[in-house]
C-alpha positions as CSV (number, residue, x, y, z in Angstrom):
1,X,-21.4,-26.1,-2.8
2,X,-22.5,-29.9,-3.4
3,X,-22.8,-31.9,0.4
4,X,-24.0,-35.0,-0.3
5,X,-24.5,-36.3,3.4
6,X,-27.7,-33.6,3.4
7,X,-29.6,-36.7,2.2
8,X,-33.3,-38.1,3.4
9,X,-33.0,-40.6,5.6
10,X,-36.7,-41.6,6.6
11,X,-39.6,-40.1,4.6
12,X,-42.4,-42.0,7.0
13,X,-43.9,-39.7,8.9
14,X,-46.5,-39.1,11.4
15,X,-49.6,-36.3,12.2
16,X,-51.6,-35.0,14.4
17,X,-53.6,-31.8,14.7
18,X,-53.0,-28.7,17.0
19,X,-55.4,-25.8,16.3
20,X,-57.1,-27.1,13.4
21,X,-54.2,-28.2,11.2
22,X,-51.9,-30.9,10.4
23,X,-48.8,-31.5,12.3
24,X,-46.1,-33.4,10.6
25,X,-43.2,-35.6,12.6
26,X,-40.2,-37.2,11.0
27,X,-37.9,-39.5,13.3
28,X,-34.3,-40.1,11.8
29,X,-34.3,-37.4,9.0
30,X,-31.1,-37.1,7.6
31,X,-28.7,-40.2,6.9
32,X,-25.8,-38.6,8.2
33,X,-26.8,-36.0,11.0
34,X,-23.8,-36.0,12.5
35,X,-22.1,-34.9,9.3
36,X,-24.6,-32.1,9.1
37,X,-24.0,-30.7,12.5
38,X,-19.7,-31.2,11.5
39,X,-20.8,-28.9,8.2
40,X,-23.1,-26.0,10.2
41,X,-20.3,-25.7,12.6
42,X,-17.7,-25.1,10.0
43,X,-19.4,-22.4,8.5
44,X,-19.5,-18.6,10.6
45,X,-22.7,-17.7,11.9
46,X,-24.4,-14.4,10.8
47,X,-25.7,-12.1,13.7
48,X,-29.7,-12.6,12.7
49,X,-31.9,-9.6,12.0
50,X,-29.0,-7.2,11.7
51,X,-31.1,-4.6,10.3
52,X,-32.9,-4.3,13.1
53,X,-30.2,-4.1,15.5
54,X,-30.0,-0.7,16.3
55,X,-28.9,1.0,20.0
56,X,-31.8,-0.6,21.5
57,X,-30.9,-4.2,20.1
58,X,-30.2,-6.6,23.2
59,X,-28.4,-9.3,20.6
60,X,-24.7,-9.6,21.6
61,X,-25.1,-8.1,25.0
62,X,-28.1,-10.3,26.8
63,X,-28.5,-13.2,24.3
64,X,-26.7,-14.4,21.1
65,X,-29.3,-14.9,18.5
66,X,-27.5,-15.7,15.0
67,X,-27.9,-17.8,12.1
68,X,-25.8,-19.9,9.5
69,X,-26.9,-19.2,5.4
70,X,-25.7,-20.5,3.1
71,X,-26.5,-22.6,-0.2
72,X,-26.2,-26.1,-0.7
73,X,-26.8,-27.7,-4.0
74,X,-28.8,-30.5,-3.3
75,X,-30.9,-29.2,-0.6
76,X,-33.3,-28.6,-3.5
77,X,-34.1,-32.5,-2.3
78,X,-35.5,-31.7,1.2
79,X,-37.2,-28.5,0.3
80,X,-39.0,-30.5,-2.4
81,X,-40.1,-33.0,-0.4
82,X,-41.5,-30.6,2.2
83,X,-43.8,-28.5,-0.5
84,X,-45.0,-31.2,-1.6
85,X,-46.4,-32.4,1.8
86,X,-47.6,-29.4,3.2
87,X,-48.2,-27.9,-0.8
88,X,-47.0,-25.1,-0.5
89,X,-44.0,-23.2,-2.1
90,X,-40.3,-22.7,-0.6
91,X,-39.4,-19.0,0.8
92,X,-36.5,-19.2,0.5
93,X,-34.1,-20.9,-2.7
94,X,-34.8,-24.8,-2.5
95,X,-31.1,-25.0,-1.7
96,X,-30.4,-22.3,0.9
97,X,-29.2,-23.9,4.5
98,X,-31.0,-21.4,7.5
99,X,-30.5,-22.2,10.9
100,X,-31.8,-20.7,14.4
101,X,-28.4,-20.8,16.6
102,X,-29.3,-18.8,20.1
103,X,-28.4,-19.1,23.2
104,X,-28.8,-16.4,26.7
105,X,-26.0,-14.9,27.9
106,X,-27.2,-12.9,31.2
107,X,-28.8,-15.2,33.2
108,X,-30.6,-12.1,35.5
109,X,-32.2,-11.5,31.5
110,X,-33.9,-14.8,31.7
111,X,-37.5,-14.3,32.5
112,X,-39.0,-17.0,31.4
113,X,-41.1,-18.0,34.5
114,X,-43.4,-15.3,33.8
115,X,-43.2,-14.8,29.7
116,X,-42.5,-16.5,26.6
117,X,-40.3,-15.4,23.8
118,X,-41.0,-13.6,20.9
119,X,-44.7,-15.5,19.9
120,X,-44.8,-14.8,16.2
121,X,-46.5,-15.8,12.8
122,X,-44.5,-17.0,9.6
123,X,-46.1,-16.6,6.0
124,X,-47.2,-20.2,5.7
125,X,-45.6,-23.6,7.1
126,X,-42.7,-23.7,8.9
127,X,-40.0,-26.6,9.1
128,X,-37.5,-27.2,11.7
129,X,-34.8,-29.9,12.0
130,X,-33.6,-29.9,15.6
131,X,-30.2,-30.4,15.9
132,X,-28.9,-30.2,19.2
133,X,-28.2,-34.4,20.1
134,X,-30.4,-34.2,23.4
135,X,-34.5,-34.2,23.8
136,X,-35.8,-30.8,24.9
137,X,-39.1,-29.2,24.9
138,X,-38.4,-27.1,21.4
139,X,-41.1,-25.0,19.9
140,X,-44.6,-23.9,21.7
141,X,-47.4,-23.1,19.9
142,X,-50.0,-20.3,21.2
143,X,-53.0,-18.8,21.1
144,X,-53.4,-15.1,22.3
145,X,-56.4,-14.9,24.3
146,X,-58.1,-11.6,22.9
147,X,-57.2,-12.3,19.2
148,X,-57.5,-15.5,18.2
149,X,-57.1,-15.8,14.5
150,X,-54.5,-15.1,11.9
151,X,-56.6,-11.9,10.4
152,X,-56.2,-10.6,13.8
153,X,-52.6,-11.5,14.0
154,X,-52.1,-9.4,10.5
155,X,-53.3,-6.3,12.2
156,X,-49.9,-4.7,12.9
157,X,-51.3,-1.7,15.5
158,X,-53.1,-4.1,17.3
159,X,-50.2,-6.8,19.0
160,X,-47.1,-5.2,21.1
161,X,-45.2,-7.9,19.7
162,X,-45.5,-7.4,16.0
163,X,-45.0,-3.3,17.4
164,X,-41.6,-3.8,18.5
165,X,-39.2,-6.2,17.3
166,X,-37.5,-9.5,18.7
167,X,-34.3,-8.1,19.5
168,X,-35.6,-5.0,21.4
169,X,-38.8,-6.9,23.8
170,X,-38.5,-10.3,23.3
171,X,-40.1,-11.6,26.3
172,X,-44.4,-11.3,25.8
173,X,-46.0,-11.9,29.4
174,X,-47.6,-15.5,29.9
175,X,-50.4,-13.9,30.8
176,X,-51.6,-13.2,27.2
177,X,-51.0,-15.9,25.7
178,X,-53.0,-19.6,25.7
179,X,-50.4,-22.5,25.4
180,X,-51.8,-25.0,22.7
181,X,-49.0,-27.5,22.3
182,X,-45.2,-27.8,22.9
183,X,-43.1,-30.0,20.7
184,X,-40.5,-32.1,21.7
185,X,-37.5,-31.5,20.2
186,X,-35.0,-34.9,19.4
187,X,-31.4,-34.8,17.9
188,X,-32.4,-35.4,13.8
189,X,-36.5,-35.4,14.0
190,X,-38.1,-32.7,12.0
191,X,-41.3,-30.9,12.5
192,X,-43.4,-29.3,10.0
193,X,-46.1,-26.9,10.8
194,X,-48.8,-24.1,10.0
195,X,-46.7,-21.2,11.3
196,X,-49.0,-18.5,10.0
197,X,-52.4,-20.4,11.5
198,X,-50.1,-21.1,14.6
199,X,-48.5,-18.7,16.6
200,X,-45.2,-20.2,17.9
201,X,-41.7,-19.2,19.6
202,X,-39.1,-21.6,20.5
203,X,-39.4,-23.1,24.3
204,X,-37.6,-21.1,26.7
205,X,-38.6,-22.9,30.1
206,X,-35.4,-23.4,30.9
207,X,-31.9,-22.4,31.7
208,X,-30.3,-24.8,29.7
209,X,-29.1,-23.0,26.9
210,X,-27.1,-20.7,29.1
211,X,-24.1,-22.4,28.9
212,X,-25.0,-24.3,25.2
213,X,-26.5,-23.2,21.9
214,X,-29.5,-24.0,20.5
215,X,-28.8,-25.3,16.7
216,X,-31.8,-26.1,14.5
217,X,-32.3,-25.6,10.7
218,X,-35.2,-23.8,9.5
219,X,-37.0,-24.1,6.2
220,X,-40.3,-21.3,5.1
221,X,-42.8,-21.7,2.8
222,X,-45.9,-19.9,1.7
223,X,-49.1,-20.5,0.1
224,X,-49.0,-20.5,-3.9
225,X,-50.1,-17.0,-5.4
């Protein structure tokens, strides 16, 4: 499928440094946002991480966690742009649209005074366009305070949250957890990130996305081999 309005609107972008590493900003991304937003919503969301939702999945019945796929010749543009600023390789096929579309559904299930959700660790940098046309604190990035590098992180046995799985105990207790930096989400700005040297989750302080969804696309990548 050829979408021409998935086109880079502002390549000017700004950094700063959050545990070590180099944050990347981008105001205005696309040319025609709104276009892009008209395009997701067209297209049915899959239920994410199906293969892990078993009896003990709480997707569908406390929270909707789901995501559009889907490729998009052209995308190849963005992807491209993005290896080559944080050099490192695409995940994913340079023209495969992800998104992250969630939203809570039992409000007595929403615990965030006392815990985060789901703190976790991608293979290598991690972009997201936000996509909702509102500013919100978006994604947090962590520290836990008895491991506190990515070797430790890799050490399945040792974390409760890379034990279990999102869908099953996805709230991690505050307590654990050091926050480093929250980034503000804006309608069209995109963020990119170490997610493997930075453990992150998206910002839940807040009902807000009871009764609206979170939309945000998502683009992986990985160090070269």
């Amino acid at each position: 499928m050829s979408v021409l309005f998935f086109e880079i609107n502002n390549r000017n972008y700004t950094t700063y440094e959050v545990n070590g590493t180099t944050v990347y900003e981008i105001e205005d991304f696309y040319k025609y946002p709104d276009k892009v937003v008209d395009f997701i919503f067209n297209l049915k969301p899959n239920w994410y991480k199906k293969d892990q939702s078993g009896e003990l999945s709480l997707n569908q019945r406390k929270f909707r966690d789901r995501r559009h796929e889907t490729e998009v010749q052209g995308l190849h543009l963005v992807s491209e742009f993005l290896s080559k600023l944080c050099g490192q390789r695409p995940l994913q096929s340079s023209n495969t649209l992800l998104t992250n579309y969630f939203n809570m559904l039992d409000p007595k299930f929403d615990l965030h005074e006392d815990n985060y959700w789901w703190p976790h660790i991608d293979d290598g940098y991690t972009s997201l366009i936000y996509l909702n046309t509102f500013s919100y604190p978006g994604t947090n990035m962590y520290q836990h305070k008895i491991h506190d590098s990515p070797k430790d992180y890799r050490k399945l046995e040792d974390l409760i949250w890379l034990r279990t799985n999102e869908h099953e105990q996805p709230w991690q207790p505050k307590s654990d957890w050091k926050l480093n930096h929250t980034i503000q989400a804006e309608y069209n700005k995109l963020v990119l990130f170490d997610g493997f040297t930075n453990v992150h989750s998206m910002n839940t302080d807040s009902n807000i996305f009871q009764s609206i969804s979170r939309l945000n696309q998502v683009l992986f990548f990985a160090p070269y081999d």
